[in-house]
C-alpha positions as CSV (number, residue, x, y, z in Angstrom):
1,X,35.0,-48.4,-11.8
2,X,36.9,-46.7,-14.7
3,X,33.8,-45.8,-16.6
4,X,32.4,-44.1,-13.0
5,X,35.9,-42.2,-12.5
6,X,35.5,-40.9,-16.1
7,X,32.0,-39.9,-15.6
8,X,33.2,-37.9,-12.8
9,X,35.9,-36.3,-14.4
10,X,33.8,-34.9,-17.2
11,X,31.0,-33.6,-14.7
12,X,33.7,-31.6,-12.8
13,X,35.1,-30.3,-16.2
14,X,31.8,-29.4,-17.5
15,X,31.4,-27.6,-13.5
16,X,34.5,-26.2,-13.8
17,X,33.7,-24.3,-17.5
18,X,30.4,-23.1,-16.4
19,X,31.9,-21.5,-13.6
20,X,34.8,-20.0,-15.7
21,X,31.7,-18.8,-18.0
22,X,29.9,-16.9,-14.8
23,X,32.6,-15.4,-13.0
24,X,33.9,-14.1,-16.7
25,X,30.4,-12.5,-17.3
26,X,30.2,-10.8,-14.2
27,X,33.7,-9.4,-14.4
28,X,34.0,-8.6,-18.3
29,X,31.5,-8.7,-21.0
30,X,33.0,-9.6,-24.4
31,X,32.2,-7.0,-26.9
32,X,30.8,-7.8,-30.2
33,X,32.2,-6.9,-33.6
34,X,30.3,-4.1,-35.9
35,X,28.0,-3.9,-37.0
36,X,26.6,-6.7,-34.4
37,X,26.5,-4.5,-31.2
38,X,23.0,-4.9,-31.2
39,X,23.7,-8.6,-30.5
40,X,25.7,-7.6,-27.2
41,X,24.6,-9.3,-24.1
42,X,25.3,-12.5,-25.8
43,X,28.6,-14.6,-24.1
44,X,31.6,-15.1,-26.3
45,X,32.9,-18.4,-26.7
46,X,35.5,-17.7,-23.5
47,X,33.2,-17.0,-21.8
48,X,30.6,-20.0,-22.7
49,X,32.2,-22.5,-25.1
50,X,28.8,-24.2,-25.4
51,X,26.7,-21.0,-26.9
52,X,26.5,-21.4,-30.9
53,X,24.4,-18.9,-31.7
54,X,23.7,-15.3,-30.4
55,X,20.0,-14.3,-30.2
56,X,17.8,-10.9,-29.6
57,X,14.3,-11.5,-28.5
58,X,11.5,-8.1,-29.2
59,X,8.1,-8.1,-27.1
60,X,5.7,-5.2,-28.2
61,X,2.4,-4.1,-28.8
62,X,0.6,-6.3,-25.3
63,X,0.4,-6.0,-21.8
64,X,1.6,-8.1,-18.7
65,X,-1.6,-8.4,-16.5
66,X,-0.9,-8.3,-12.5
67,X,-3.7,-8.5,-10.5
68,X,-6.5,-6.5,-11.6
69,X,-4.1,-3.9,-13.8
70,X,-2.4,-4.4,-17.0
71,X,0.5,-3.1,-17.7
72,X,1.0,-2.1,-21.4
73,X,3.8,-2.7,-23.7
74,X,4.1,1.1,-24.7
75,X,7.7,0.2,-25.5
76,X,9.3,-2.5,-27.3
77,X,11.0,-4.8,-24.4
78,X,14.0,-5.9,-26.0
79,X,15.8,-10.0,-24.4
80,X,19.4,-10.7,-25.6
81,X,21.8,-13.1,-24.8
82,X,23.3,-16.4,-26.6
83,X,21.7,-20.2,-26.6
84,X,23.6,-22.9,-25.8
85,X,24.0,-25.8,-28.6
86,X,22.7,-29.1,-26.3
87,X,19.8,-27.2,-24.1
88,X,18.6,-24.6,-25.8
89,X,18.9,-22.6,-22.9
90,X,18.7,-18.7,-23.4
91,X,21.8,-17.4,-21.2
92,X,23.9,-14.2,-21.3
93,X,26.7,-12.2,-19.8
94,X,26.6,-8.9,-17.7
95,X,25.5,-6.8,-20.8
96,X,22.5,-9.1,-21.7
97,X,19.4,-10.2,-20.4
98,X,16.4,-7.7,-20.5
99,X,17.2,-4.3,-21.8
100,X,15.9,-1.6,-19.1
101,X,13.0,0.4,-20.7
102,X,10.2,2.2,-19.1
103,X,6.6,1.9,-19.8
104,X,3.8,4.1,-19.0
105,X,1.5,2.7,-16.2
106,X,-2.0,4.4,-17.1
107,X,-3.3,5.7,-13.6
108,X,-0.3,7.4,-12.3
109,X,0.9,7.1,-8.7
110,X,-3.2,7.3,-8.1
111,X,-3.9,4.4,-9.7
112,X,-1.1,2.5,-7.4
113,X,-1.8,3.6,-4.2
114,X,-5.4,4.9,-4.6
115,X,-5.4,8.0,-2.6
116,X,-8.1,9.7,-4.4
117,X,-7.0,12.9,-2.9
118,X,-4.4,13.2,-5.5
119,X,-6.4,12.8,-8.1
120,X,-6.5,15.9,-9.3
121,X,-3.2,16.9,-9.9
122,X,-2.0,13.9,-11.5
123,X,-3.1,14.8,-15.4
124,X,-0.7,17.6,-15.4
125,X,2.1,16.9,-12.8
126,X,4.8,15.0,-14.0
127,X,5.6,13.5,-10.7
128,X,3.0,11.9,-10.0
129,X,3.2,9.7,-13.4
130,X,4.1,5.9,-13.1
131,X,6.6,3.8,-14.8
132,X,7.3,0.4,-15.2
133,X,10.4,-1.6,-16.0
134,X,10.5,-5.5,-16.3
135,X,13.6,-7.0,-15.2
136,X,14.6,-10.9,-14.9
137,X,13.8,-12.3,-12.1
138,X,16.4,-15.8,-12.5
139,X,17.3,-17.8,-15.6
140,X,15.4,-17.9,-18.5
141,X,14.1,-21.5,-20.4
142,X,15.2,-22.9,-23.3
143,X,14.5,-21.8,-26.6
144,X,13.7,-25.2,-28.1
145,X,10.7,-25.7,-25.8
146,X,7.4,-25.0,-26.9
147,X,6.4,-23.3,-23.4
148,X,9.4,-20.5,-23.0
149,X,9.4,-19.6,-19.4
150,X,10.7,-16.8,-18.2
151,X,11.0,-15.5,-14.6
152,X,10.1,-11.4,-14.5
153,X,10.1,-9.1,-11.7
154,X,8.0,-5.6,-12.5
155,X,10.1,-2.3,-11.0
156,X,7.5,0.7,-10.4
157,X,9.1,3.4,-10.8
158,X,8.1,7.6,-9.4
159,X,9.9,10.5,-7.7
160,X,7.9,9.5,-4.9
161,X,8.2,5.7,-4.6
162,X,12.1,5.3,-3.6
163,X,14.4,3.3,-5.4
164,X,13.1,-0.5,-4.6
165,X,9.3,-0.9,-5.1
166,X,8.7,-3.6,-6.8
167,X,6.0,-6.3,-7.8
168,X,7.5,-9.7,-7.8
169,X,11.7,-10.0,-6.8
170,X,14.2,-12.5,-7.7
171,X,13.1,-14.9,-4.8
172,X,9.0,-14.6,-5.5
173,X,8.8,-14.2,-9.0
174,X,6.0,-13.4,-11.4
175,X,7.1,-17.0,-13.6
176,X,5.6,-16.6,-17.3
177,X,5.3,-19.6,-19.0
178,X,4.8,-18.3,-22.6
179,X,3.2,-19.9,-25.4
180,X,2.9,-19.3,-28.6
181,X,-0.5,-18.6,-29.9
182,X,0.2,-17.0,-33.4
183,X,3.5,-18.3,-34.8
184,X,5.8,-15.7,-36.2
185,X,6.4,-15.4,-40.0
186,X,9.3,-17.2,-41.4
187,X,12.9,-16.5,-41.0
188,X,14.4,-13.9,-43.4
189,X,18.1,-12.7,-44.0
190,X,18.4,-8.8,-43.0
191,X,19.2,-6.8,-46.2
192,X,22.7,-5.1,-44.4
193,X,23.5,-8.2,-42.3
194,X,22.8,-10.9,-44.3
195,X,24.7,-13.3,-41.8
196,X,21.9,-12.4,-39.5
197,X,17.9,-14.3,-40.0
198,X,15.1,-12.0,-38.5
199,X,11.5,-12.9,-38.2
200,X,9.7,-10.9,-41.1
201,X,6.7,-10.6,-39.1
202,X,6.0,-11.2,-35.6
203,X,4.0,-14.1,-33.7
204,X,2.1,-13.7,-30.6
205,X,3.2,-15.2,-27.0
206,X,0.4,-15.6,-24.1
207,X,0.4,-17.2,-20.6
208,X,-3.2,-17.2,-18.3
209,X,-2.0,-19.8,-15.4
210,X,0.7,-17.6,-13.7
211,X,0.4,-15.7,-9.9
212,X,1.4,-12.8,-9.1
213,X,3.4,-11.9,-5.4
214,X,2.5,-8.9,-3.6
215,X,4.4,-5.4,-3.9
216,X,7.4,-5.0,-1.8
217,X,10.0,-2.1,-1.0
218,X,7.6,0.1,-1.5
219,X,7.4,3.4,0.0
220,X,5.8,7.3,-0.3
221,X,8.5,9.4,0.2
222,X,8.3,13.5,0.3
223,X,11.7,15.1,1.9
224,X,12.4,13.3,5.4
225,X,8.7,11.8,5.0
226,X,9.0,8.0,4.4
227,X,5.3,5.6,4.5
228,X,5.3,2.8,3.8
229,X,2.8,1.7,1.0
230,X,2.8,-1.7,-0.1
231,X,-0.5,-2.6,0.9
232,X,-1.8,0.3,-0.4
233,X,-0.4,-1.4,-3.5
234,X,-1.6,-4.7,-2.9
235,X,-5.4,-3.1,-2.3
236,X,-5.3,-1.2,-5.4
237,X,-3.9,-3.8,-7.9
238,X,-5.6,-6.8,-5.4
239,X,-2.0,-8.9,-4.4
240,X,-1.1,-11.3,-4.5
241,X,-3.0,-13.0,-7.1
242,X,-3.6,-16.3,-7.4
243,X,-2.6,-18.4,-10.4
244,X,-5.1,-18.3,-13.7
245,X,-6.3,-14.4,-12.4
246,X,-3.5,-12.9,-14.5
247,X,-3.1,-12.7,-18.1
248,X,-0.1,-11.5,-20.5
249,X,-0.4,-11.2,-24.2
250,X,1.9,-9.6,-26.3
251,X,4.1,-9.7,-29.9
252,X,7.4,-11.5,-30.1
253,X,9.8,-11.5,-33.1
254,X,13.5,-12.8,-33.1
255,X,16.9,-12.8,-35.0
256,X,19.7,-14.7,-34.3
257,X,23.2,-15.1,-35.7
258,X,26.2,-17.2,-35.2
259,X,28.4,-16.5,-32.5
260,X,31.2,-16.5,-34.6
261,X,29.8,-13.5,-36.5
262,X,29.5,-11.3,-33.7
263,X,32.9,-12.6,-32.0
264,X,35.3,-13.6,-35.0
């Protein structure tokens, strides 16, 4: 009976600090120490006593493939956060997670809704160009695991579209399970930082056996003229996809540093 009550006590401490390390997050992220501000994102140890080690993730040079589009990696997508000691699970604070950062979507807003009426203004009219922004769709996995999942939601992004059109959301979302296929080159102390290990070259990360949700929130929008489009998206990029009809391929490289460093 002892041994039970003692069991229980340490589950509702161990509740008890992971919900004093959410509601800290949310209110106020910890700032880190120069010159580790590139490292912010990742929780201090108020507000998660169990992360050791802050972390920065870099995807590049790939594309995420939904449906029968890709979309390319023209910018470097940039994950930070810390990783807790027993797990190995990635987690963060209100300044971490997936750093916003458009890329191109070759097609424009023709490509996406296939109006082939527009087609002709689109080379040279900057509104009818088409972005992308991944965002984190729930929790990442743990780092330790040799299948990193993480759960993405793709934000498309024109003058025309509104504010909330996206592919995938945080209750359907487009779940990667990343492997790695080309391991990245061994761990190197940065020149300026030496507390800090880098991957000197990258590896590769690839997933074929996820599906893709159909577009949602999505809607043409000129002055007081709102249409509703997400079929049109779903006929143009063929959504939802069914698992194995997707692919994503791209670069990963890493550093990581103690959390001590970046809070002392």
């Amino acid at each position: 009976m002892r041994t039970r009550y003692r069991k229980i006590l340490v589950a509702a401490a161990l509740t008890a600090l992971a919900l004093t390390a959410i509601f800290a997050s949310a209110a106020n992220a910890a700032t880190p120490a120069p010159p580790y501000q590139d490292f912010a994102g990742c929780p201090s140890s108020a507000e998660n006593p169990f992360v050791t080690e802050c972390i920065k993730f870099t995807f590049s040079n790939g594309e995420i493939g939904i449906g029968n589009r890709e979309v390319p990696l023209t910018n470097p997508i940039v994950l930070r956060g810390g990783v807790e000691q027993v797990t190995g699970n990635l987690v963060y604070n209100a300044e971490g997670g997936i750093v916003p950062v458009q890329q191109t979507v070759p097609g424009g807003l023709i490509g996406l809704t296939g109006l082939k009426g527009l087609d002709q203004a689109v080379a040279n009219n900057q509104q009818l160009k088409l972005y992308a922004t991944v965002e984190l769709a729930g929790n990442p996995g743990s780092v330790s695991e040799e299948i990193f999942t993480l759960p993405i939601k793709i934000h498309l992004q024109n003058p025309l579209l509104g504010s909330s059109c996206y592919v995938g959301s945080t209750a359907d979302p487009i779940d990667l399970s990343l492997e790695t296929t080309k391991v990245p080159s061994r761990l190197v102390r940065e020149a300026e930082r030496p507390e800090v290990l880098t991957t000197s070259a990258p590896g590769t990360y690839a997933d074929s056996s996820y599906a893709v949700p159909g577009a949602n929130g999505c809607q043409l929008t000129i002055g007081a003229f709102h249409l509703p489009i997400d079929e049109l998206v779903d006929a143009a990029y063929d959504l939802p996809s069914a698992a194995g009809k997707n692919s994503t391929v791209f670069d990963y490289g890493f550093s990581v540093v103690e959390s001590s460093v970046v809070y002392p």
